[in-house]
C-alpha positions as CSV (number, residue, x, y, z in Angstrom):
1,X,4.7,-5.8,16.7
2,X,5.2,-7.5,13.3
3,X,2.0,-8.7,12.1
4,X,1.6,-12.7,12.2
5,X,-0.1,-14.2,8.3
6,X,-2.0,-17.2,8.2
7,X,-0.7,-20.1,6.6
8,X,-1.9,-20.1,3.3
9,X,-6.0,-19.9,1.9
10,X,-6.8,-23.7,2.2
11,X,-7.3,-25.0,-0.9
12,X,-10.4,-26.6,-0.5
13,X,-12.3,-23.4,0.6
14,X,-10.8,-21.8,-2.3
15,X,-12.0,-24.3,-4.5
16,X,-15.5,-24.2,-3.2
17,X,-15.4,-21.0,-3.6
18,X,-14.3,-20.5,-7.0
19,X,-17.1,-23.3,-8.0
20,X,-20.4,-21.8,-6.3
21,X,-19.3,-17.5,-5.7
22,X,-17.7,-16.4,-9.0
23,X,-19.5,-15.0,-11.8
24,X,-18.2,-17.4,-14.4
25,X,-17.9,-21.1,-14.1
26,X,-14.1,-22.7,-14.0
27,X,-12.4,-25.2,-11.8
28,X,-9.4,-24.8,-9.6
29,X,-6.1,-26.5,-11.0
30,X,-3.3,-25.0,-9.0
31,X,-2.8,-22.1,-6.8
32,X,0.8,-20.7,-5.9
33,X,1.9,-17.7,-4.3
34,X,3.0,-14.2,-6.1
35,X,6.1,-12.2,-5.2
36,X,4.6,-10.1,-2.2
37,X,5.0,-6.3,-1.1
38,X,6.2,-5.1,2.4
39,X,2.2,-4.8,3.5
40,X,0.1,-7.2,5.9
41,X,-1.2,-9.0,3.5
42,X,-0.3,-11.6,0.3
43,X,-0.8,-12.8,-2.9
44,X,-1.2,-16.1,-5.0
45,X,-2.1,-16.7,-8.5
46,X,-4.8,-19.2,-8.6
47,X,-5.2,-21.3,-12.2
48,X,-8.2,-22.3,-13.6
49,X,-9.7,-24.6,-16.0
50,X,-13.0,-23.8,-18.3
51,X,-11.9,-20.2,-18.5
52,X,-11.9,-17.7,-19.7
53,X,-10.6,-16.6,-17.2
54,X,-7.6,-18.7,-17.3
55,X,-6.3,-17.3,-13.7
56,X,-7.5,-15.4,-11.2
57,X,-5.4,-13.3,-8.3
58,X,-6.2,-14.5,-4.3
59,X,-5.6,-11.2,-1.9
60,X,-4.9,-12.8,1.6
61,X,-5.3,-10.4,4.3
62,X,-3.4,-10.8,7.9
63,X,-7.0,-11.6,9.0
64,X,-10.2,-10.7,8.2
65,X,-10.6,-7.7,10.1
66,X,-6.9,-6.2,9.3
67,X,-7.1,-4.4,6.2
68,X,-9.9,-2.3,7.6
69,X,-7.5,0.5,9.2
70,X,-4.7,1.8,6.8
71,X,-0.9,0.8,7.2
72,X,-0.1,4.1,6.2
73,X,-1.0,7.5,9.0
74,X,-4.2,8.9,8.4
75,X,-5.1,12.5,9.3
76,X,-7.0,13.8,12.4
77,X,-10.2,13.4,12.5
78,X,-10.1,10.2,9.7
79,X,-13.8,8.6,9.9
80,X,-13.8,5.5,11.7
81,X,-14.0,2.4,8.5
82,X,-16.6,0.1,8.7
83,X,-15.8,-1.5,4.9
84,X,-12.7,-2.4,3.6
85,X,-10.9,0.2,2.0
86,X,-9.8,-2.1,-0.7
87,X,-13.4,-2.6,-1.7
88,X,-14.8,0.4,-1.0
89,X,-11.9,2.8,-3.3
90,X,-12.2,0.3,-5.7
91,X,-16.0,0.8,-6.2
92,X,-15.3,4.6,-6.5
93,X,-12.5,4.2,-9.1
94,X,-14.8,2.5,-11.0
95,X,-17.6,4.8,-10.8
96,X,-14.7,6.8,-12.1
97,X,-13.8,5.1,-15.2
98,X,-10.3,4.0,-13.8
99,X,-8.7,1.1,-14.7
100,X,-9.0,-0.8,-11.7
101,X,-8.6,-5.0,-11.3
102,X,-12.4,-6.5,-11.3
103,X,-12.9,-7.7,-8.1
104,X,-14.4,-11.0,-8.7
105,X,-15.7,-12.3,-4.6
106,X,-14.7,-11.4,-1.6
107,X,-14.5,-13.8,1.1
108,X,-14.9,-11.6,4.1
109,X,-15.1,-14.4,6.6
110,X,-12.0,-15.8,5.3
111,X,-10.1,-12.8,4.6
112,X,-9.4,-13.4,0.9
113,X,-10.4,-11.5,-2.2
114,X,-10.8,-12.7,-5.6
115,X,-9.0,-10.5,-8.3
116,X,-8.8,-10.0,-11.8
117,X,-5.4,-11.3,-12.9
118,X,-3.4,-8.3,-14.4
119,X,0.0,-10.0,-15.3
120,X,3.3,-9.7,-13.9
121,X,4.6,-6.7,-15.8
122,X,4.7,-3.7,-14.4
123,X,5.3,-0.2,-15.4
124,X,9.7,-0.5,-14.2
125,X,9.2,-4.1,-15.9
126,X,7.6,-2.4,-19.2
127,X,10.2,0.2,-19.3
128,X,13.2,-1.5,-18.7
129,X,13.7,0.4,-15.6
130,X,13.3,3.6,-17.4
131,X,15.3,2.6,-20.3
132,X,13.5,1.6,-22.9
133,X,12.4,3.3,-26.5
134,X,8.6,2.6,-24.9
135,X,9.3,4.6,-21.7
136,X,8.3,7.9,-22.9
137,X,5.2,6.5,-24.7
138,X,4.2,4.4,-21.5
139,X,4.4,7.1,-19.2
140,X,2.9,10.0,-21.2
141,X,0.5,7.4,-20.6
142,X,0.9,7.2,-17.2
143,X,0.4,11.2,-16.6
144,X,-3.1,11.4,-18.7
145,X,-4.3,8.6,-17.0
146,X,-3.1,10.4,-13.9
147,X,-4.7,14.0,-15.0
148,X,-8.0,11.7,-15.6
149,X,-7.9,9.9,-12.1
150,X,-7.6,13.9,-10.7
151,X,-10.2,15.3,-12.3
152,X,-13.1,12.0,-12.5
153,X,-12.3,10.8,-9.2
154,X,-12.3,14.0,-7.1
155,X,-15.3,15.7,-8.6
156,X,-18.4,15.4,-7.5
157,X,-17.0,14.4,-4.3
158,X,-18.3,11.4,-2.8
159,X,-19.1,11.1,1.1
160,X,-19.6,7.3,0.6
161,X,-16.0,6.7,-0.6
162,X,-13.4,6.7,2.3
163,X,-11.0,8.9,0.5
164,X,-12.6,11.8,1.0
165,X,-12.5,11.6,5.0
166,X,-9.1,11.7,5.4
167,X,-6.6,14.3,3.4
168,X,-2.6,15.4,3.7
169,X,-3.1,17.7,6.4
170,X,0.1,19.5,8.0
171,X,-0.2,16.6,11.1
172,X,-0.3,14.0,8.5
173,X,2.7,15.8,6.8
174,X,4.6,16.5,9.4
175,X,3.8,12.6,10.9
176,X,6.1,11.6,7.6
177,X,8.2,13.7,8.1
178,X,9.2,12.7,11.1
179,X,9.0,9.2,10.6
180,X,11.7,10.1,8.5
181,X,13.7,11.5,11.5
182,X,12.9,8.3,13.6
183,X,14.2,5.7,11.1
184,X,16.0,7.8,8.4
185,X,18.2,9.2,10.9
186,X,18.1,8.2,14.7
187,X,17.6,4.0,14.5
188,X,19.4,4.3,11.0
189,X,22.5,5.5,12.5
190,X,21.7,4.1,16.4
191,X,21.8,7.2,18.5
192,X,19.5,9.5,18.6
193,X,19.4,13.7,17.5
194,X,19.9,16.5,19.8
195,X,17.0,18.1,20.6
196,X,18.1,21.8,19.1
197,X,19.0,19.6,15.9
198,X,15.4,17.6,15.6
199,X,13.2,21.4,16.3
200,X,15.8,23.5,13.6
201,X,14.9,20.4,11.1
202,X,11.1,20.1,12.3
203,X,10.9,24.1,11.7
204,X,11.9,23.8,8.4
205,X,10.2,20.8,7.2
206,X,6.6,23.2,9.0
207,X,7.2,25.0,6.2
208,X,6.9,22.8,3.6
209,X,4.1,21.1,5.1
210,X,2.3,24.5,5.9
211,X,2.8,24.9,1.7
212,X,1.5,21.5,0.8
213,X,-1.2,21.4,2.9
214,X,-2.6,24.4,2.1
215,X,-3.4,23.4,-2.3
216,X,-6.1,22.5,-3.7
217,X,-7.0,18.8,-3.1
218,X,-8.0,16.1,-5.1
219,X,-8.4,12.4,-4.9
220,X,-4.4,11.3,-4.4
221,X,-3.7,7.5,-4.8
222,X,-0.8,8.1,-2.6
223,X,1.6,5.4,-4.1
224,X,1.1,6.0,-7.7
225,X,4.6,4.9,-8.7
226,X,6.5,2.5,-11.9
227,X,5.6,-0.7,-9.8
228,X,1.5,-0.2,-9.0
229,X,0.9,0.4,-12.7
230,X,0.5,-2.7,-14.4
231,X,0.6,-2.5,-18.3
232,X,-1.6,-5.3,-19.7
233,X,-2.3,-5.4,-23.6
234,X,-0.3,-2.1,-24.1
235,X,-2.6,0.1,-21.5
236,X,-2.1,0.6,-17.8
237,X,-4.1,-0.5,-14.9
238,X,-3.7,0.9,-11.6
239,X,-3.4,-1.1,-8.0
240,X,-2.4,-0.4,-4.5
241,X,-4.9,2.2,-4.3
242,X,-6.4,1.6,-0.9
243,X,-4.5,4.2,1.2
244,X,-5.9,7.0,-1.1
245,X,-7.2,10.1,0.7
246,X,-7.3,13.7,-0.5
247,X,-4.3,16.1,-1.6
248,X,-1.9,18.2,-3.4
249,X,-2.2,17.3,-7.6
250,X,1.6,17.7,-7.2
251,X,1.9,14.6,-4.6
252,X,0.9,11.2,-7.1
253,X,2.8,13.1,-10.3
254,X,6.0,13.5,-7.9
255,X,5.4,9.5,-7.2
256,X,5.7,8.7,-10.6
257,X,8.3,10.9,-12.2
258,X,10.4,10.8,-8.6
259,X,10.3,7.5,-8.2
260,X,12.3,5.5,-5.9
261,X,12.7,2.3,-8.2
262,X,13.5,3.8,-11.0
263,X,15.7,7.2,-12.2
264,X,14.2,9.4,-15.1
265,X,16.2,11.7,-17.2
266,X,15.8,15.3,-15.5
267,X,14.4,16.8,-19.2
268,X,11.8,13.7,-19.5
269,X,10.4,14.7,-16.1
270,X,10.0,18.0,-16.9
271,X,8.7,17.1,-19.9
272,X,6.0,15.2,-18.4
273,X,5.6,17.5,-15.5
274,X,4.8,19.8,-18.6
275,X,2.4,17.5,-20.0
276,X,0.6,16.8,-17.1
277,X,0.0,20.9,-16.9
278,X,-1.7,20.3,-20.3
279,X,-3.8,17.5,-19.8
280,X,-5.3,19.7,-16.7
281,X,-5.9,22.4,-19.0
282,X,-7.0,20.4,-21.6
283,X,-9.6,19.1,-19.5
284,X,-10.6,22.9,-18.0
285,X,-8.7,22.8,-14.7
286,X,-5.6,24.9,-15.4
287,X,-2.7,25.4,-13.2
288,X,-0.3,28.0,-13.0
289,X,3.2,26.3,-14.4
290,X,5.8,28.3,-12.3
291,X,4.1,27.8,-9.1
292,X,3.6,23.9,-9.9
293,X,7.0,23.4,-10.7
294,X,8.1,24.5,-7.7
295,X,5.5,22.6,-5.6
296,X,6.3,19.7,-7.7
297,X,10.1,20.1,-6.3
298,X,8.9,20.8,-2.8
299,X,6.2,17.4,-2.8
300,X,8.9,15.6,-4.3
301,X,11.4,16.5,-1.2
302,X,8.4,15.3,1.5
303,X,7.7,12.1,-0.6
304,X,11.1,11.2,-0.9
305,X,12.0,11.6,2.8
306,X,8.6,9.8,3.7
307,X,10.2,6.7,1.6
308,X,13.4,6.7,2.6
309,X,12.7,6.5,6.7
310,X,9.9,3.9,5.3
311,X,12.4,1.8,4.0
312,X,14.6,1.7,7.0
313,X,11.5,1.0,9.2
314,X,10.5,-1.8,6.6
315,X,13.9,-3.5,7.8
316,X,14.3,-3.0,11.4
317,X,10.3,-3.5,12.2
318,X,9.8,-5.9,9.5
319,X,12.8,-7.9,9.2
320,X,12.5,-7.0,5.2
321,X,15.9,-5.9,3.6
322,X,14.2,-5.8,-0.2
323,X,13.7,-1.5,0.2
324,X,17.3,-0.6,1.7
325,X,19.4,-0.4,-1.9
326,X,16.8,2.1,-3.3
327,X,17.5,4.5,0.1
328,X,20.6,6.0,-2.4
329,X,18.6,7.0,-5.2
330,X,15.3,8.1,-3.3
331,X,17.8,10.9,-1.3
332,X,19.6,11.8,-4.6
333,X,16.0,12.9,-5.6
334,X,16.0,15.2,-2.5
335,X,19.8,16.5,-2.3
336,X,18.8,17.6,-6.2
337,X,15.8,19.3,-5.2
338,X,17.2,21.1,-1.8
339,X,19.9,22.2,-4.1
340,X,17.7,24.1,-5.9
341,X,16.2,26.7,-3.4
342,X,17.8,29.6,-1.4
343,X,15.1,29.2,0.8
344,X,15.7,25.6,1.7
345,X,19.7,25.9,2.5
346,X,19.0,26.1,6.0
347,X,17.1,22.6,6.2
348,X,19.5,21.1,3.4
349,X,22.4,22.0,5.6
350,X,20.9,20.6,8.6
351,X,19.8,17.3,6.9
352,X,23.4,17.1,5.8
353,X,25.0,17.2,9.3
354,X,23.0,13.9,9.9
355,X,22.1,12.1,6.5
356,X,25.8,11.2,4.4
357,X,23.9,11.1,1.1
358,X,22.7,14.8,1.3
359,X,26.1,16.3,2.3
């Protein structure tokens, strides 16, 4: 069922709380809500007086308890959470050294956290959808932060952070995978597969989750992507982090470079893709560049499937057409990158039968 908000944080409770919880002493002047994401939860930008700060960000969760348990699948055997994920990845990333929004108060009783504004403009924004003379700049940018993020927040590893107690495991792979085949397929087009159809596709998508599963993991934001990059005063910050858990390296880069939102050249991917590779070795954790290109192409095919059945549930369980024009482009990325393997004919030729945009 579709989750019910509250009406919005009353303003009187936000304004005692701004005067008597926050580390710095300002007065409330307006508060008015931000464009919101397809999550249980919203936003509003909340303007001060006596700053700096000069405005502050308000996190409104569906109620207090709901942001404890991911939106996104976990794998088997995922501790139970007994702190908000929100807070407690954003105390590791920090520990980390990544650029994370201060978290000013949290409110638990009300459900309503107290952010560091970071702006409106986002990495898409910053780039001009990919277009501009800064993207290459910006997201070279993007990757060493990325390579960084790897490398600081997955080593030592800590048992405290509930990132670490849940990874991309062939269930959890194979779970997005076929909640690709429930709503990028069956309620997409209203009728559902034939069984020999659904276990020829599941077979082959096994195999790619048997491959993904299987690398090396690291701390994974897991939406690392153009629009949960905000660039403030010519650096990036990074939000949306509270579904991390541990994976592939390949699964944030594919995120970013294949992007949904947003279409980069082929060469500046690889070029990136590259320059990620260097970063890694760089920083004394080399990776072979064949065999990462190739798992980059296969992480990219699972991520790209995951969003495009996300999208389609996003409308028809959340009433929330905003996702459904970037279903072309996210399964461009993946007829590009089926085209590119013998081995995966058999599965691109079955999608095909079923998905019009991969024929």
């Amino acid at each position: 069922m579709p989750v019910v908000m509250p009406p919005p944080p009353d303003l009187a409770r936000v304004a005692e709380t701004v005067r008597n919880k926050l580390p710095f002493r300002v007065e409330v002047t307006t508060l008015g809500p931000l464009a919101g994401d397809a999550s249980n939860r919203r936003y509003f930008r909340l303007h001060v007086a006596g700053g700096p700060p000069h405005s502050l960000v308000v996190m409104q969760l569906a109620s207090p308890e709901a942001f404890k348990q991911s939106e996104e699948a976990v794998s088997q055997g995922a501790p139970v959470v007994t702190e908000l994920p929100f807070v407690n990845i954003l105390h590791h990333l920090m520990k980390a050294d990544v650029a994370v929004p201060a978290l000013h108060y949290y409110d638990e009783a009300g459900g309503l956290l107290y952010l560091e504004d970071l702006g409106d403009v986002t990495l898409a924004h910053a780039t001009e959808n990919g277009a501009s003379l800064d993207t290459v700049e910006l997201y070279r940018q993007a990757v060493d932060d990325l390579a960084r993020l790897h490398l600081k927040a997955s080593f030592p590893p800590d048992p405290a952070c509930v990132a670490f107690g849940r990874a991309f495991d062939v269930p959890l792979l194979m779970w997005e995978f076929d909640h690709f085949l429930e709503y990028g397929i069956e309620k997409r087009a209203g009728r559902p597969m034939e069984e020999r159809d659904r276990q020829a596709i599941r077979a082959e998508m096994h195999k790619i989750a048997e491959l993904l599963a299987a690398q090396p993991r690291v701390f994974t934001h897991r939406d690392y992507h153009s629009r949960n990059l905000m660039v403030l005063d010519g650096r990036l910050r990074v939000i949306d982090f509270q579904d991390a858990l541990m994976g592939p390296a390949s699964y944030d880069l594919a995120s970013l470079l294949r992007d949904s939102y947003l279409s980069l050249p082929e060469e500046l991917i690889e070029e990136l893709v590259v320059h990620y590779l260097e970063a890694m070795a760089k920083a004394g954790a080399p990776l072979d560049r064949v065999q990462f290109m190739r798992l980059f192409d296969m992480t990219s095919i699972q991520r790209n499937l995951k969003a495009a059945g996300r999208f389609v549930y996003i409308l028809l369980e959340k009433n929330n057409d905003r996702y459904i024009e970037y279903i072309p482009r996210t399964l461009a990325n993946v007829k590009r990158n089926l085209g590119r393997y013998q081995g995966l004919r058999a599965l691109h030729k079955a999608l095909a039968r079923h998905v019009p945009e991969l024929a």
